[in-house]
N, CA, C and O atoms as a GROMACS GRO file, in nm:
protein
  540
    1UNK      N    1  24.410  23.833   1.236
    1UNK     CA    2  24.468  23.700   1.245
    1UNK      C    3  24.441  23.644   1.384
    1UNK      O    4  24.472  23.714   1.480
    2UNK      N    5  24.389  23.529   1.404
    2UNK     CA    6  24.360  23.433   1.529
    2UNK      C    7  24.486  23.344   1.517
    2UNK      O    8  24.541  23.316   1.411
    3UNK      N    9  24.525  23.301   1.646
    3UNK     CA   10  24.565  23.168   1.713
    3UNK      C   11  24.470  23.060   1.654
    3UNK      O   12  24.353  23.069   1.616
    4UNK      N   13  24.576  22.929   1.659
    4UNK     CA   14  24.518  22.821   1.636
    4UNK      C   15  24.379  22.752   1.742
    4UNK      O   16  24.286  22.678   1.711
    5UNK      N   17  24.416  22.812   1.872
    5UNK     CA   18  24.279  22.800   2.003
    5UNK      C   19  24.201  22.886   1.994
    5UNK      O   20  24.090  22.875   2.047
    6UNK      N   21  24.251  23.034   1.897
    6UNK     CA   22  24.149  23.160   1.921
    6UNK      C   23  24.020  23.069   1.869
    6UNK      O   24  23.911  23.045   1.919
    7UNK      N   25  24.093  23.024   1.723
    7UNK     CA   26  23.984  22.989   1.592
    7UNK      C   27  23.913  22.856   1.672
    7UNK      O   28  23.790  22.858   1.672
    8UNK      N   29  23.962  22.772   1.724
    8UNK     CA   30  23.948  22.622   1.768
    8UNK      C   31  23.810  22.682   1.872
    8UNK      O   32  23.697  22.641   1.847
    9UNK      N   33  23.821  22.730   1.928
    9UNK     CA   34  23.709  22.812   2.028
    9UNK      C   35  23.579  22.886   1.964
    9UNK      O   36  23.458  22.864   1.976
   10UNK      N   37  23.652  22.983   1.891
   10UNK     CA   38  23.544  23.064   1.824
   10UNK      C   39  23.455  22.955   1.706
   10UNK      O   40  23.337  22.977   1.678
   11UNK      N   41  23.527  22.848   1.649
   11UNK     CA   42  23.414  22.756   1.583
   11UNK      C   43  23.378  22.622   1.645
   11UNK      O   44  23.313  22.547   1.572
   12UNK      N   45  23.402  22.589   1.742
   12UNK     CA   46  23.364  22.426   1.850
   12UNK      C   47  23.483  22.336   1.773
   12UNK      O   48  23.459  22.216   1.790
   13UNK      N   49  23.587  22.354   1.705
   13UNK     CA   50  23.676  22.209   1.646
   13UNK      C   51  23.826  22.249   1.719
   13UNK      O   52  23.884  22.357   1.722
   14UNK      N   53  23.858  22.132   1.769
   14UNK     CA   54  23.937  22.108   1.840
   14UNK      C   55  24.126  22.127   1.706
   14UNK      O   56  24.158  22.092   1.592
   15UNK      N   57  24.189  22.197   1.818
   15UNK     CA   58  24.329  22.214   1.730
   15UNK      C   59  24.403  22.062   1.628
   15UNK      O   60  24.509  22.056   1.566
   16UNK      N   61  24.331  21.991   1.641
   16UNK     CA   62  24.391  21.861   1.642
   16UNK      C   63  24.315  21.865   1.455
   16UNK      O   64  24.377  21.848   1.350
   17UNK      N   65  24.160  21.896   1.473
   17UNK     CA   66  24.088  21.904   1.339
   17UNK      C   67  24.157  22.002   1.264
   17UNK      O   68  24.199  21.986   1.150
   18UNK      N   69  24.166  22.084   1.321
   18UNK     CA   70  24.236  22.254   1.222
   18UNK      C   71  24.377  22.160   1.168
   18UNK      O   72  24.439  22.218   1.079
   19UNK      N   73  24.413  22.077   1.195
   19UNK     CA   74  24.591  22.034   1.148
   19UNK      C   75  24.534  21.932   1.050
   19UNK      O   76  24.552  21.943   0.928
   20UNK      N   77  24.467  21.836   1.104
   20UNK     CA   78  24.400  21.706   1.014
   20UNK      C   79  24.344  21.837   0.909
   20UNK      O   80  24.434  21.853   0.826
   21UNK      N   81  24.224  21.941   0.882
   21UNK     CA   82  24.163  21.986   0.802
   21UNK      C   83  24.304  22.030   0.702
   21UNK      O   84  24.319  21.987   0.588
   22UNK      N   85  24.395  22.121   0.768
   22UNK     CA   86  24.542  22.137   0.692
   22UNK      C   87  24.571  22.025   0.593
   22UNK      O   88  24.564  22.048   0.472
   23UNK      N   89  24.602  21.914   0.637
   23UNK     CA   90  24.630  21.801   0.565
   23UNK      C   91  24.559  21.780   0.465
   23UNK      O   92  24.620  21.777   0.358
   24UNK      N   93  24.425  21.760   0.463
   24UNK     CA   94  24.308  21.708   0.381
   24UNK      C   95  24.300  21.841   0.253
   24UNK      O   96  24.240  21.830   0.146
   25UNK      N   97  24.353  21.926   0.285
   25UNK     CA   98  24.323  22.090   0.171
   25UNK      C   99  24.180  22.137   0.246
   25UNK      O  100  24.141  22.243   0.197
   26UNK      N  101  24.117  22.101   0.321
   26UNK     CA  102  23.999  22.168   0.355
   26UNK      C  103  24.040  22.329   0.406
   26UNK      O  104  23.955  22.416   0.389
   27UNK      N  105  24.156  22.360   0.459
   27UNK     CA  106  24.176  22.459   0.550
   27UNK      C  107  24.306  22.493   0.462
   27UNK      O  108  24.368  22.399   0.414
   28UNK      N  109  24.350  22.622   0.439
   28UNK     CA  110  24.467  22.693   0.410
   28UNK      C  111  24.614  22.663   0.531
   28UNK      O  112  24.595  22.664   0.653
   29UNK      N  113  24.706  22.647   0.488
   29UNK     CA  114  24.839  22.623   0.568
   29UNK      C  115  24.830  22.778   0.631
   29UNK      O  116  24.834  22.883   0.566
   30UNK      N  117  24.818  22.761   0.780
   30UNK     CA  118  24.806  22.929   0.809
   30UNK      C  119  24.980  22.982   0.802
   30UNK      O  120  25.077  22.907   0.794
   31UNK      N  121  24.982  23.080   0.805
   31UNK     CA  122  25.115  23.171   0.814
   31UNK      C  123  25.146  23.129   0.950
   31UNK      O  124  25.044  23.075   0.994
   32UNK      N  125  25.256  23.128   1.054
   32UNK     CA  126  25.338  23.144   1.132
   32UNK      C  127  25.373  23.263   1.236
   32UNK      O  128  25.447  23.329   1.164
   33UNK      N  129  25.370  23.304   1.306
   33UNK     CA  130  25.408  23.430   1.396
   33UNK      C  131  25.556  23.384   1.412
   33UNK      O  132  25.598  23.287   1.347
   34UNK      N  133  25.630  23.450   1.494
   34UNK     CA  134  25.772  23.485   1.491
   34UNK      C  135  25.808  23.354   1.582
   34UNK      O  136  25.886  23.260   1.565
   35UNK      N  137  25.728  23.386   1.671
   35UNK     CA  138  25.699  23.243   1.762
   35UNK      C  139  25.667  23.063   1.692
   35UNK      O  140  25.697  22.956   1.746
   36UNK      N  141  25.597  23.088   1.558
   36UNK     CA  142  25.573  22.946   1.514
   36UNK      C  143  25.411  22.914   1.562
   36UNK      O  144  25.354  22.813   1.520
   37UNK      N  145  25.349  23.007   1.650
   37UNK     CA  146  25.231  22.986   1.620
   37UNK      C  147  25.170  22.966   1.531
   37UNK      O  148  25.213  23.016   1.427
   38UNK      N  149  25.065  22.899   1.523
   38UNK     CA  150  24.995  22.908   1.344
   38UNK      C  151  24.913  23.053   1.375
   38UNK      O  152  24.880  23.084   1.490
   39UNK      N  153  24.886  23.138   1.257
   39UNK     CA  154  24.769  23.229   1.247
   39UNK      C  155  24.722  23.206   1.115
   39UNK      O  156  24.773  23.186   1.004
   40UNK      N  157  24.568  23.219   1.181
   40UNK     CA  158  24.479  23.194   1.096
   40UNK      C  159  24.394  23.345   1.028
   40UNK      O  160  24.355  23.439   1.098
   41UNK      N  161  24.382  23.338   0.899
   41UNK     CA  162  24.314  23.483   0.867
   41UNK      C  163  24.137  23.448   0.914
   41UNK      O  164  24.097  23.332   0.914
   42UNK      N  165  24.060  23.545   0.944
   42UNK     CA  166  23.949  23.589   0.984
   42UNK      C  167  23.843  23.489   0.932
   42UNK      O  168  23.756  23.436   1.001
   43UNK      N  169  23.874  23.460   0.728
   43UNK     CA  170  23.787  23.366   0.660
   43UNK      C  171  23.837  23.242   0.677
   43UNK      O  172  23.787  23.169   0.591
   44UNK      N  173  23.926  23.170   0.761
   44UNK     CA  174  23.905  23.065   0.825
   44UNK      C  175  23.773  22.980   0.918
   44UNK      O  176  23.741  22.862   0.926
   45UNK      N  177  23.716  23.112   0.980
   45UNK     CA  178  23.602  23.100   1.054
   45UNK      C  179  23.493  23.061   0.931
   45UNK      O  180  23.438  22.951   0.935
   46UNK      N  181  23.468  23.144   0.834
   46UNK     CA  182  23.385  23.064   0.765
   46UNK      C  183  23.416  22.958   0.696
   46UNK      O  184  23.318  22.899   0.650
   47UNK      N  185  23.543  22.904   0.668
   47UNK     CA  186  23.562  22.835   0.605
   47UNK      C  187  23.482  22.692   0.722
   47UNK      O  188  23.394  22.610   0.697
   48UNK      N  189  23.563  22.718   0.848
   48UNK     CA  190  23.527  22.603   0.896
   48UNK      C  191  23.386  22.577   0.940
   48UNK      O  192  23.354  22.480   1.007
   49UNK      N  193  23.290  22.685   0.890
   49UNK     CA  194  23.166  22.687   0.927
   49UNK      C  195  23.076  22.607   0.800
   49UNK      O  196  22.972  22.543   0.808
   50UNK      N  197  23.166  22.639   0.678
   50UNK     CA  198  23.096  22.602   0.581
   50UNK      C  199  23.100  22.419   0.571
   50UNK      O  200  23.020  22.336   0.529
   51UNK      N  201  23.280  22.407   0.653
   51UNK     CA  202  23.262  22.222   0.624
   51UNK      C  203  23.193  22.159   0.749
   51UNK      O  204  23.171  22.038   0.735
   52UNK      N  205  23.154  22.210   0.863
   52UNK     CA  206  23.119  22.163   0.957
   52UNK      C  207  22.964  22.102   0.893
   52UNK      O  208  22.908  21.993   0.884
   53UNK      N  209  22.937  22.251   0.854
   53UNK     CA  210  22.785  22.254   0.783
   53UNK      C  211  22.757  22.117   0.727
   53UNK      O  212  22.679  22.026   0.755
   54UNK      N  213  22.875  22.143   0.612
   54UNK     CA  214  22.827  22.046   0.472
   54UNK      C  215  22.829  21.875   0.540
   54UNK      O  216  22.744  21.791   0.510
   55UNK      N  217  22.966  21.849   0.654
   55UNK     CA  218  22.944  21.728   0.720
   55UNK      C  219  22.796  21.752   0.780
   55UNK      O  220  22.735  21.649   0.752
   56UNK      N  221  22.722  21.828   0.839
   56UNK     CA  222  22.611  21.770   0.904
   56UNK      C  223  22.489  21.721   0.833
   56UNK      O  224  22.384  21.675   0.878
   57UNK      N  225  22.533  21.746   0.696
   57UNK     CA  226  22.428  21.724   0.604
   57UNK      C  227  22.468  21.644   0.575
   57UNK      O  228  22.373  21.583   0.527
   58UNK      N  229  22.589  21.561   0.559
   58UNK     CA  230  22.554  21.390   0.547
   58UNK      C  231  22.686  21.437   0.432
   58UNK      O  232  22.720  21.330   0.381
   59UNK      N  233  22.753  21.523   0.385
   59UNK     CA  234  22.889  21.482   0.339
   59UNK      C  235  22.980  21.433   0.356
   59UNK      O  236  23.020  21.447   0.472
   60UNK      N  237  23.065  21.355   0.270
   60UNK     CA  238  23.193  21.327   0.324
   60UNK      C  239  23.322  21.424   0.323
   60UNK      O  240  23.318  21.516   0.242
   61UNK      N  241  23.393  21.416   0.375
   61UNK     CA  242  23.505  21.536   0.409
   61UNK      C  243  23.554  21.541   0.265
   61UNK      O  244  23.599  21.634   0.198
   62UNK      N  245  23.538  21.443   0.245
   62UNK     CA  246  23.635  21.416   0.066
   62UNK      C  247  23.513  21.472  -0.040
   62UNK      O  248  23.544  21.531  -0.144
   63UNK      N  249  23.389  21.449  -0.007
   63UNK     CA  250  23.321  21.526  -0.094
   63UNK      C  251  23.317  21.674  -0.071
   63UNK      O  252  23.312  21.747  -0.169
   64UNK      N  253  23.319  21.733   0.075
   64UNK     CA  254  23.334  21.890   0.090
   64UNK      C  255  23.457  21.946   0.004
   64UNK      O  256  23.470  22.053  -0.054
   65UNK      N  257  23.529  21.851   0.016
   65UNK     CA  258  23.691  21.953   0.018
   65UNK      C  259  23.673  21.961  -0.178
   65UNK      O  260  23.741  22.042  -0.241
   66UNK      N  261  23.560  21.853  -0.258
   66UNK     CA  262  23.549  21.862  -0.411
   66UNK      C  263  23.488  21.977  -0.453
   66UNK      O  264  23.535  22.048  -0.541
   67UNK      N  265  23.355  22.008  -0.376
   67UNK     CA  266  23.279  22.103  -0.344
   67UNK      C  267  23.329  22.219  -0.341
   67UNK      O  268  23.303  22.298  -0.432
   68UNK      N  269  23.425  22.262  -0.215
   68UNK     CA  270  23.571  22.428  -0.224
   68UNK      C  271  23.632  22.414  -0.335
   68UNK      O  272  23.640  22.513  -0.406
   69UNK      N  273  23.676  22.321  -0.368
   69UNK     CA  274  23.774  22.275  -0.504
   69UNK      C  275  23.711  22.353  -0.584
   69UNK      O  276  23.770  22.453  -0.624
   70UNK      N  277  23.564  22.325  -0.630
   70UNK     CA  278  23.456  22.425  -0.761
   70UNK      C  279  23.506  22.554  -0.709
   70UNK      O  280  23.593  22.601  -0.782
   71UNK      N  281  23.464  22.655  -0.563
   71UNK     CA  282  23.470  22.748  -0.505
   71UNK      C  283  23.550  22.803  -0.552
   71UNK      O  284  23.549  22.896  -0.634
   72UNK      N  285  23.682  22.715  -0.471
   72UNK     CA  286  23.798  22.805  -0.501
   72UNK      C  287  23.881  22.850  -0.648
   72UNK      O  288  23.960  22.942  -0.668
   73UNK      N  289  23.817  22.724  -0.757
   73UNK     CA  290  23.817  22.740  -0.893
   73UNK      C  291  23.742  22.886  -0.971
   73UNK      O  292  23.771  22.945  -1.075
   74UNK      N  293  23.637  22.908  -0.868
   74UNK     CA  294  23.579  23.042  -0.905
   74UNK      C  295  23.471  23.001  -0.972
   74UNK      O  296  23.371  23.070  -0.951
   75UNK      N  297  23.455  22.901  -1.053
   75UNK     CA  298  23.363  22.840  -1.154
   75UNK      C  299  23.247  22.795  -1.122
   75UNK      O  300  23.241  22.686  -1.064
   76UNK      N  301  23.146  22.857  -1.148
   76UNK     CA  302  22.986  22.822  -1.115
   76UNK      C  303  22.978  22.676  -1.204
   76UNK      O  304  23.014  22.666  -1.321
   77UNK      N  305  22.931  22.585  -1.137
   77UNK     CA  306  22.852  22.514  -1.179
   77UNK      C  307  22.740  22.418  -1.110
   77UNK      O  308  22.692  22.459  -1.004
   78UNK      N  309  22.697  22.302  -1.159
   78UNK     CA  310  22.533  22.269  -1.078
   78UNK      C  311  22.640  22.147  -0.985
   78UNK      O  312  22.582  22.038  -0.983
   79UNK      N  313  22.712  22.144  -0.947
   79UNK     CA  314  22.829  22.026  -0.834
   79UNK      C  315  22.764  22.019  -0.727
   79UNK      O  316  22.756  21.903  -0.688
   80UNK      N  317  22.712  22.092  -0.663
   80UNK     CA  318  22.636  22.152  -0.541
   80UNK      C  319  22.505  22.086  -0.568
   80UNK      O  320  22.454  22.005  -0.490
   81UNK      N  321  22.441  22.132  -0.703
   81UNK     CA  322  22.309  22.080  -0.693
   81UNK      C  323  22.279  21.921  -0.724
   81UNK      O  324  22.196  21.839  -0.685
   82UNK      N  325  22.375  21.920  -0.804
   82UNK     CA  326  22.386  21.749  -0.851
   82UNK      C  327  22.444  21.651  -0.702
   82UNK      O  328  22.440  21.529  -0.688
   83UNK      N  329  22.475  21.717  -0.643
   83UNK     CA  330  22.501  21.627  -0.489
   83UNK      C  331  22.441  21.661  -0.432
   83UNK      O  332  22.371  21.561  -0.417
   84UNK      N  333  22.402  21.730  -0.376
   84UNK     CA  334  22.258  21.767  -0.278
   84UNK      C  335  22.148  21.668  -0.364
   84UNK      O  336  22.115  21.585  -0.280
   85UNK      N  337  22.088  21.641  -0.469
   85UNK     CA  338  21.997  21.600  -0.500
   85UNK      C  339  22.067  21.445  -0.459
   85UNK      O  340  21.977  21.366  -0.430
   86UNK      N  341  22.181  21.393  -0.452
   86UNK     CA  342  22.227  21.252  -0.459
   86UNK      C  343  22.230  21.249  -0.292
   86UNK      O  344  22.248  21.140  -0.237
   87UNK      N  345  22.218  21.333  -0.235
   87UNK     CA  346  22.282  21.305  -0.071
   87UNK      C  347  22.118  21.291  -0.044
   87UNK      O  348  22.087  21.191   0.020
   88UNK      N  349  22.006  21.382  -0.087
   88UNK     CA  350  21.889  21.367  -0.068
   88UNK      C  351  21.833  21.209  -0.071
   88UNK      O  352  21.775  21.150   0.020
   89UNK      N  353  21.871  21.155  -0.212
   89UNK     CA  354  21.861  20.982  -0.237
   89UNK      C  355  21.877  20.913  -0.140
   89UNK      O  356  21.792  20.840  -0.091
   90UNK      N  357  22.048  20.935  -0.084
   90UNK     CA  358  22.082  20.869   0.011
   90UNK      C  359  22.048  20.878   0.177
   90UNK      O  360  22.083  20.816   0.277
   91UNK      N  361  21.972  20.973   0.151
   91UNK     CA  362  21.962  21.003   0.332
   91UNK      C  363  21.809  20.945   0.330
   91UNK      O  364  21.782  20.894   0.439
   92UNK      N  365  21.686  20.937   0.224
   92UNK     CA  366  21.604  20.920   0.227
   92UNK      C  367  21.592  20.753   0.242
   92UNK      O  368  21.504  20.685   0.295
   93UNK      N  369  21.722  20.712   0.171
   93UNK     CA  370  21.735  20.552   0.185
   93UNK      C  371  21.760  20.532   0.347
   93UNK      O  372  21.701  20.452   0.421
   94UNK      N  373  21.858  20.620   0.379
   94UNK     CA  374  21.850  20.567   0.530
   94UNK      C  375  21.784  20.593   0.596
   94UNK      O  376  21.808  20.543   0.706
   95UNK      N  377  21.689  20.661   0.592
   95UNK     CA  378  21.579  20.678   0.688
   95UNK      C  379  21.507  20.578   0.660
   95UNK      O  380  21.468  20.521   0.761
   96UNK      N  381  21.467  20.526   0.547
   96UNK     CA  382  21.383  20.392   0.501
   96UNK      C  383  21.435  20.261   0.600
   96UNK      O  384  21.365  20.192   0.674
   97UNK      N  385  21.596  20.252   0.574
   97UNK     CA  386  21.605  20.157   0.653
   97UNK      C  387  21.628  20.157   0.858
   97UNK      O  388  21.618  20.057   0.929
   98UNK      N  389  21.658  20.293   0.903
   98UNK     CA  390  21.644  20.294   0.979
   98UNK      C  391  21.429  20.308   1.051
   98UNK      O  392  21.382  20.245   1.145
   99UNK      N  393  21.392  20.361   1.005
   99UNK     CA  394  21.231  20.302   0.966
   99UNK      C  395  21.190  20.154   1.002
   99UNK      O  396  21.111  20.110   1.086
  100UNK      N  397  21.277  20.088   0.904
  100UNK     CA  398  21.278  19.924   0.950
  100UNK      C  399  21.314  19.912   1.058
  100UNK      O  400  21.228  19.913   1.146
  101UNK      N  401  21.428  19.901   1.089
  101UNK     CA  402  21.482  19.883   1.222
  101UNK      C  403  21.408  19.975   1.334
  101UNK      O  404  21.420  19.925   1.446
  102UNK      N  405  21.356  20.060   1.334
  102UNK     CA  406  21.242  20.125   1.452
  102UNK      C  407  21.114  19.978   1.496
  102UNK      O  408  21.093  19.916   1.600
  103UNK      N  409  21.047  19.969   1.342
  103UNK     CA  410  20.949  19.912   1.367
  103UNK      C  411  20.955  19.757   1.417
  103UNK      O  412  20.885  19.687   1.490
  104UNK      N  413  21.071  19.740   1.342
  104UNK     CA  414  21.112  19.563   1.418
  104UNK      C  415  21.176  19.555   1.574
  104UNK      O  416  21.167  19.459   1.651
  105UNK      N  417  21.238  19.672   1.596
  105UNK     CA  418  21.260  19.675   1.782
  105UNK      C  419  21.138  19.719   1.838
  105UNK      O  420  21.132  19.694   1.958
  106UNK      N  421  21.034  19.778   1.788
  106UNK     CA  422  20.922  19.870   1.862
  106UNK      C  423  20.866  19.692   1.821
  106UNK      O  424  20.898  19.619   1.914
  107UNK      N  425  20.802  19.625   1.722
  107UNK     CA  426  20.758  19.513   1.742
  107UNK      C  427  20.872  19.414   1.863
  107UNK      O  428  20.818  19.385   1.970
  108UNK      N  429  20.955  19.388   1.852
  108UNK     CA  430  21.012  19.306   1.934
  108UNK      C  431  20.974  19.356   2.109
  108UNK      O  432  20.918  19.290   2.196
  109UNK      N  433  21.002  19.431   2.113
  109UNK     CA  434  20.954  19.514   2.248
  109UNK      C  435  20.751  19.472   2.288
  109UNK      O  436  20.696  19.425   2.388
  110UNK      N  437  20.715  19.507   2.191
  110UNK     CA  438  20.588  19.468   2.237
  110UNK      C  439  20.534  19.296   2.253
  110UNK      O  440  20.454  19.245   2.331
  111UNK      N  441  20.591  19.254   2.176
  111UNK     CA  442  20.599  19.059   2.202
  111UNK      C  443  20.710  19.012   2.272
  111UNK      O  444  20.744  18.893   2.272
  112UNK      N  445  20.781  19.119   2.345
  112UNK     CA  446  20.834  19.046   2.501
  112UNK      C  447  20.953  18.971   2.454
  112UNK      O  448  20.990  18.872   2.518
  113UNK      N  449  21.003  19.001   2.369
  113UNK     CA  450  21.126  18.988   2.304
  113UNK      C  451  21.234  18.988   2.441
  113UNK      O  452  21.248  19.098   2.494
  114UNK      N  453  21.304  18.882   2.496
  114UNK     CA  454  21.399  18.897   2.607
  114UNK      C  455  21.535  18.833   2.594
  114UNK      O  456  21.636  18.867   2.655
  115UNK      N  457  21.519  18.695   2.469
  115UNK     CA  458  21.599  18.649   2.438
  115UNK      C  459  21.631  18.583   2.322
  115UNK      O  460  21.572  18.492   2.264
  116UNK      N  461  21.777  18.668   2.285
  116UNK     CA  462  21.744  18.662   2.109
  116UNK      C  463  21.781  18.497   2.079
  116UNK      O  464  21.750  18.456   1.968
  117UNK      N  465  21.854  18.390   2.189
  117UNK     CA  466  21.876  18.285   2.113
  117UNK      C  467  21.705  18.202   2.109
  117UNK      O  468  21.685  18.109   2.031
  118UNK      N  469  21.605  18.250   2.196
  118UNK     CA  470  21.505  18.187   2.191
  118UNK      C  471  21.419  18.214   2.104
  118UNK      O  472  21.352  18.122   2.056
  119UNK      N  473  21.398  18.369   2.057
  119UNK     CA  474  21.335  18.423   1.978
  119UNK      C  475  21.387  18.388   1.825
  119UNK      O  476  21.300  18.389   1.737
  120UNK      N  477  21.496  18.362   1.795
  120UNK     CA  478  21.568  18.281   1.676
  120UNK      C  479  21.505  18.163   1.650
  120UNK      O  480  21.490  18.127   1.534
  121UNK      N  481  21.473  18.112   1.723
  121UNK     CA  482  21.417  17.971   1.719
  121UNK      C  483  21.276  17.966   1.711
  121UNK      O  484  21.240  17.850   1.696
  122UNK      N  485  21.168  18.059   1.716
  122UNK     CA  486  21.037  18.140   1.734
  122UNK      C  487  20.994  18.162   1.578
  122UNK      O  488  21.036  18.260   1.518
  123UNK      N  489  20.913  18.071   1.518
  123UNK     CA  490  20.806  18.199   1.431
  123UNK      C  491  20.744  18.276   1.436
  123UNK      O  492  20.726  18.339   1.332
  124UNK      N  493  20.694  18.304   1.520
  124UNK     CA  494  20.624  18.408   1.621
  124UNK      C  495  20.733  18.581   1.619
  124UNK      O  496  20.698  18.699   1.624
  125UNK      N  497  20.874  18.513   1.610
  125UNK     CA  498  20.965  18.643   1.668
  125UNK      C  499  20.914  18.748   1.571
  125UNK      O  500  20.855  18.709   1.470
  126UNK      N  501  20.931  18.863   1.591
  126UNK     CA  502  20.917  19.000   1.498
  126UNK      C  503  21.100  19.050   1.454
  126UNK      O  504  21.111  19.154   1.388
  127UNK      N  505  21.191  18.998   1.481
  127UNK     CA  506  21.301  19.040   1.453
  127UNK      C  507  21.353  18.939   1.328
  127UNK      O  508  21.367  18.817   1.320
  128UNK      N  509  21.373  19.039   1.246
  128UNK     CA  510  21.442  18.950   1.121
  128UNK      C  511  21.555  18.856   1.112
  128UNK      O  512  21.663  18.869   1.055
  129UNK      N  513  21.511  18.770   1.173
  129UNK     CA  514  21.680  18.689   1.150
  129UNK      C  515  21.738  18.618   1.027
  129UNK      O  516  21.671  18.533   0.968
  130UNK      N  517  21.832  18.645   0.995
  130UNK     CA  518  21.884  18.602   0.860
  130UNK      C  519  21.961  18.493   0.833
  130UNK      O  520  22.082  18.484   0.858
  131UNK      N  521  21.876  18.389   0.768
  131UNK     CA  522  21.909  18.240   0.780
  131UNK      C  523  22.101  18.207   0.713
  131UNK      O  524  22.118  18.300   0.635
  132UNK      N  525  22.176  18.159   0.714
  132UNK     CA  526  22.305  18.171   0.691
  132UNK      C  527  22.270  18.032   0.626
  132UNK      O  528  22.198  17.938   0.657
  133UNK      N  529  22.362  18.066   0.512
  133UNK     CA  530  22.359  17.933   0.434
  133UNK      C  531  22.450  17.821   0.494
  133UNK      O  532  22.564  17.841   0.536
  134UNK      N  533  22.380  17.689   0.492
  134UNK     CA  534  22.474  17.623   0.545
  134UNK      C  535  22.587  17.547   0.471
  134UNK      O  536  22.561  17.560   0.352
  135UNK      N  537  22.680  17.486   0.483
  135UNK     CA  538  22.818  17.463   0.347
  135UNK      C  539  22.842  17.367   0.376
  135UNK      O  540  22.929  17.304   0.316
   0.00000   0.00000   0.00000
């Protein structure tokens, strides 16, 4: 059994996440010492390794904690694969549009782009400006 700082240390998340993760079901309500410390059992460490993970891959906390939900159900099924293939969709979209946005600042940068109310007014500009309807 770890302290709430042992664990907070040994995985980089601050005591503040281990209480928020409590809340959310991501993390087990740890047991108590005599003192009121929290202790945490040993598979806490992976637990919090596994949601750190799954956030860096572009989950949401609310989709991890659906994800343990299967886990802790015991029940194999494709949940994992059917979102990984949907997070794949979505990350590939944002790279598409961050893509755009590279090539329209890397163009703006090379045509001396200095001022966006002048360059607004420019056919010439390389930055997309988006005409607002007028009412």
């Amino acid at each position: 059994m770890m302290r709430a700082g042992e664990l907070a240390a040994v995985t980089g998340v601050n005591r503040e996440t281990l209480r928020y993760y409590e809340r959310r079901g991501l993390l087990a309500r740890p047991d108590r010492s005599p003192g009121g410390h929290r202790l945490y059992p040993a598979e806490a460490v992976t637990r919090l390794r596994v949601v750190k993970a799954a956030q860096r891959l572009g989950f949401t906390l609310e989709e991890v904690g659906e994800l343990l939900d299967v886990g802790r159900a015991h029940r194999r099924d494709a949940s994992l694969q059917v979102r990984a293939r949907e997070k794949v969709v979505e990350v590939e979209a944002r790279i598409a549009d961050l893509t755009t946005i590279r090539d329209d600042l890397a163009a703006a940068v090379a045509m001396g782009c200095d001022d966006l109310h002048e360059c607004a007014t420019s056919d010439c500009c390389p930055i997309p400006f988006v005409e607002l309807a007028r009412g």
